[in-house]
Backbone as JSON Lines, residues from 0, in Angstrom:
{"i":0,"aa":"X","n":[18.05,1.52,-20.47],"ca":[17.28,2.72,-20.13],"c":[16.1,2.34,-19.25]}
{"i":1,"aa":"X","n":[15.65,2.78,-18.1],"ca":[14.86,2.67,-17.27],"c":[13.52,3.21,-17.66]}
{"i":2,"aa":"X","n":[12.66,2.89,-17.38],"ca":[11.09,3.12,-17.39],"c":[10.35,3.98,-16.61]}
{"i":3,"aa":"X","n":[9.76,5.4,-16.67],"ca":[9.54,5.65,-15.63],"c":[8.08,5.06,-15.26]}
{"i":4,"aa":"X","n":[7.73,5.05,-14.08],"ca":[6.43,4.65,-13.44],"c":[5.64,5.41,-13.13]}
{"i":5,"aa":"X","n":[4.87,5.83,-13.17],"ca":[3.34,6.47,-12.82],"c":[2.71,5.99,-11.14]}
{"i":6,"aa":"X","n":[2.42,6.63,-10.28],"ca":[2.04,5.84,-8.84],"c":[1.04,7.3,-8.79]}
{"i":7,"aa":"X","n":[0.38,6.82,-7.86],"ca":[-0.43,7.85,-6.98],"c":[-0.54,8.37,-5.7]}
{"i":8,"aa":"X","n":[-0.23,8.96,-4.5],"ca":[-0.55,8.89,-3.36],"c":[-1.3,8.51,-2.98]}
{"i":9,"aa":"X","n":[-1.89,7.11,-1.8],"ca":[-2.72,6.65,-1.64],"c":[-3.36,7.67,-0.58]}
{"i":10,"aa":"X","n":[-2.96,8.83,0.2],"ca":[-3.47,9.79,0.72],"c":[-4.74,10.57,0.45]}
{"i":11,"aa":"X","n":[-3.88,11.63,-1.19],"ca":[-4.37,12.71,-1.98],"c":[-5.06,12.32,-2.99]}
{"i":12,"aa":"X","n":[-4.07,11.29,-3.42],"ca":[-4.51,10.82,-5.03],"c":[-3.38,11.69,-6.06]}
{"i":13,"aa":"X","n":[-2.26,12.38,-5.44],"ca":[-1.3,13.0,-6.58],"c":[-0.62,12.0,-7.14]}
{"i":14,"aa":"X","n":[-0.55,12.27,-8.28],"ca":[0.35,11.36,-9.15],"c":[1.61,11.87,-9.28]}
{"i":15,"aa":"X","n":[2.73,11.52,-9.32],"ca":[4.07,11.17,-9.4],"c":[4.98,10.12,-10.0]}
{"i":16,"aa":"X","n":[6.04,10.45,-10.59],"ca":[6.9,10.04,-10.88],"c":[7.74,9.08,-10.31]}
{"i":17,"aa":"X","n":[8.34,7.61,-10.39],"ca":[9.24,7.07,-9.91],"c":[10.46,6.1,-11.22]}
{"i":18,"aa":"X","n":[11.05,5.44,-10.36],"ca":[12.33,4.88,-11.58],"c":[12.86,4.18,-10.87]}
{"i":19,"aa":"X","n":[12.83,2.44,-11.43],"ca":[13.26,1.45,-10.94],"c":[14.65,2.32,-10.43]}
{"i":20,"aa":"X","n":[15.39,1.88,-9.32],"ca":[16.94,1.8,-9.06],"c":[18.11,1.22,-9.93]}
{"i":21,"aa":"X","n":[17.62,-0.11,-10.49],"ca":[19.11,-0.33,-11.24],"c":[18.07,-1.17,-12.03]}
{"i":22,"aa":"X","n":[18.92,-1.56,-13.0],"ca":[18.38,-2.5,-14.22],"c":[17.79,-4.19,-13.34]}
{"i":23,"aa":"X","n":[17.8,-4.73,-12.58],"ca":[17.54,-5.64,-11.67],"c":[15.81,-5.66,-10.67]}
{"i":24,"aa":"X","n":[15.95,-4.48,-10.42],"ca":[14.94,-4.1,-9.66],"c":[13.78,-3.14,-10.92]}
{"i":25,"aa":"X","n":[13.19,-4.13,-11.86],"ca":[11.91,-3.12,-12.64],"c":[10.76,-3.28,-12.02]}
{"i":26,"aa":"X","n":[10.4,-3.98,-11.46],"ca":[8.88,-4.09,-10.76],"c":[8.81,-3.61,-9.45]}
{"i":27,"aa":"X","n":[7.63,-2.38,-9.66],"ca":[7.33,-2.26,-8.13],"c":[5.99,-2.37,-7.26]}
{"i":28,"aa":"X","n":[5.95,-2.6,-5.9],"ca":[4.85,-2.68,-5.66],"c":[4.77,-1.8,-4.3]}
{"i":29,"aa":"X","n":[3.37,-1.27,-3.79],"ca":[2.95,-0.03,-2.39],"c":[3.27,-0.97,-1.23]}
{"i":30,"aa":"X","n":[3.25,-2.27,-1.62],"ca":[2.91,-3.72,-0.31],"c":[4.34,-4.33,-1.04]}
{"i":31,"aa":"X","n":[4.85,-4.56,0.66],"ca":[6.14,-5.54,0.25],"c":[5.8,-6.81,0.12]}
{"i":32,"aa":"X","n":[6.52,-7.28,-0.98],"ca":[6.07,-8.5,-1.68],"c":[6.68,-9.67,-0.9]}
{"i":33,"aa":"X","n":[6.07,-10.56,-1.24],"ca":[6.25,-11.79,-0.26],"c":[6.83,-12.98,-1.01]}
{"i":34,"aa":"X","n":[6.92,-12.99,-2.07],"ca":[7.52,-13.98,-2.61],"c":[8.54,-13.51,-4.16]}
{"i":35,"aa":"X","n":[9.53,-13.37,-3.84],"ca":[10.36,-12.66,-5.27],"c":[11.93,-13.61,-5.1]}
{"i":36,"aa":"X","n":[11.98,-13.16,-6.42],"ca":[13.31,-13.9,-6.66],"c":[14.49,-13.03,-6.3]}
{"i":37,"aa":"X","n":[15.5,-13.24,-5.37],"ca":[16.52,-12.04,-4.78],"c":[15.91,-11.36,-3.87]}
{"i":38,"aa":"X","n":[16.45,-9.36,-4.0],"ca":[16.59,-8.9,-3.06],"c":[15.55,-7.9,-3.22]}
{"i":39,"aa":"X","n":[15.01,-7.09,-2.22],"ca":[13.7,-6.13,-2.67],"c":[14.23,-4.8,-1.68]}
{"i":40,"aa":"X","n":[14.68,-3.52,-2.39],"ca":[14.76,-2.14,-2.47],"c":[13.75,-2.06,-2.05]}
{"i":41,"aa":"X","n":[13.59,-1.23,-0.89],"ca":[12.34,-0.27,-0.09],"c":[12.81,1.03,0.0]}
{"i":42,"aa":"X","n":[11.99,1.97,-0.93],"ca":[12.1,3.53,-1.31],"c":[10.97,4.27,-1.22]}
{"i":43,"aa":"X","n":[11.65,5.15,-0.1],"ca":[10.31,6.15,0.31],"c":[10.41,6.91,-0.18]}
{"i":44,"aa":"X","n":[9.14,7.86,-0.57],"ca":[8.88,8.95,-1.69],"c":[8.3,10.06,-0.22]}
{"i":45,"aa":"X","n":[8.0,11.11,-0.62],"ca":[7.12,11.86,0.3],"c":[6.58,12.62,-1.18]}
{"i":46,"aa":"X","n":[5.02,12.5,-0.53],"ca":[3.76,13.26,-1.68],"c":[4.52,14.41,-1.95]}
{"i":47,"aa":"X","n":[4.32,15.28,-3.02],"ca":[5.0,16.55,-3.01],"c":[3.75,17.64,-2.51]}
{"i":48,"aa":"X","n":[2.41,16.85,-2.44],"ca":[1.55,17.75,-2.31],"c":[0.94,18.09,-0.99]}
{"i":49,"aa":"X","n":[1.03,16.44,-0.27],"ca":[0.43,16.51,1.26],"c":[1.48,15.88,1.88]}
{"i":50,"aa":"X","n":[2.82,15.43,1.45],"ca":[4.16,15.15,2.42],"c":[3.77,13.94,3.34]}
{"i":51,"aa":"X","n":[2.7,13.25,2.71],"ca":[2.54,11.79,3.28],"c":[3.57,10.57,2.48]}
{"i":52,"aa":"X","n":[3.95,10.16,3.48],"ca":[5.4,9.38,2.84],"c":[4.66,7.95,2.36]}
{"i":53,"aa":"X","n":[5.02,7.79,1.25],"ca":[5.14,6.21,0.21],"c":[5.9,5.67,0.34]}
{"i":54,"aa":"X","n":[5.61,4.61,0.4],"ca":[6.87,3.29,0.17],"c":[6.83,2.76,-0.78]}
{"i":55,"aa":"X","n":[7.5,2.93,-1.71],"ca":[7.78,1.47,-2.85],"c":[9.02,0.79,-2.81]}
{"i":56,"aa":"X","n":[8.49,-1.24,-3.14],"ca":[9.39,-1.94,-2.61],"c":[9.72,-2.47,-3.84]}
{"i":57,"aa":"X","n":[10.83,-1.98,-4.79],"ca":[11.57,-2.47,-6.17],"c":[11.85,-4.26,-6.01]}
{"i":58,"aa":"X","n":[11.54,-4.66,-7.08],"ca":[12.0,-5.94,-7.16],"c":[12.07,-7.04,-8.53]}
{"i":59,"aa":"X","n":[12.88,-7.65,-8.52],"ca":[13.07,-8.19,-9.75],"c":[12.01,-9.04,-10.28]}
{"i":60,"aa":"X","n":[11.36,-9.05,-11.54],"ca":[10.15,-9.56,-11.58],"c":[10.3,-11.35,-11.46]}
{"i":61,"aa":"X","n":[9.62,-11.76,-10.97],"ca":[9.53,-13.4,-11.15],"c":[9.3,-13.85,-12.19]}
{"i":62,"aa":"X","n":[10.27,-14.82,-12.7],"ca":[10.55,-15.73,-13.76],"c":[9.22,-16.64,-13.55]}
{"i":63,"aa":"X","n":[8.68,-17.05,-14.89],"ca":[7.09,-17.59,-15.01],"c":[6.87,-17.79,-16.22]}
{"i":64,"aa":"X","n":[5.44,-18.39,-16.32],"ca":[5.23,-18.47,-18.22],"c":[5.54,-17.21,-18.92]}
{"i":65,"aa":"X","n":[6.13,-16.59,-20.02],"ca":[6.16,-15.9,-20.99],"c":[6.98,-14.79,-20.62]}
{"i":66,"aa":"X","n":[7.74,-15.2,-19.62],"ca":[8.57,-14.61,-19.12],"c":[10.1,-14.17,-20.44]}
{"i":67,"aa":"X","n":[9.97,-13.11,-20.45],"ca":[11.07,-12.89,-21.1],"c":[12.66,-12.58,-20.82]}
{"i":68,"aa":"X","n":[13.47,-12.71,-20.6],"ca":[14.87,-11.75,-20.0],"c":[15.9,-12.8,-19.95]}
């Protein structure tokens, strides 16, 4: 079962809803990440309030201390 995420428009400030893509991709970030393990999903949102488009770039979290999975 997927997680949903909480984000904000960095525009307005509306908050919205998002959801990793597949069980692989749970972490997301506004800035494409520069160092991840695999492949990184880039998903544009548009604000629902001021239709300024978001990017979030899904990606599998990096294996590290206390890493669980």
């Amino acid at each position: 079962m997927w997680r949903v995420r909480i984000f904000s428009c960095p525009e307005c400030g509306n908050a919205y809803e998002a959801y990793p893509p597949d069980d692989n991709h749970t972490t997301a970030s506004l800035e494409e990440p520069k160092e991840v393990e695999g492949s990184v999903i880039k998903i544009v949102h548009d604000c629902e309030k001021c239709k300024h488009p978001i990017t979030l770039y899904w990606y599998k979290p990096k294996k590290g201390k206390g890493f669980i999975g």
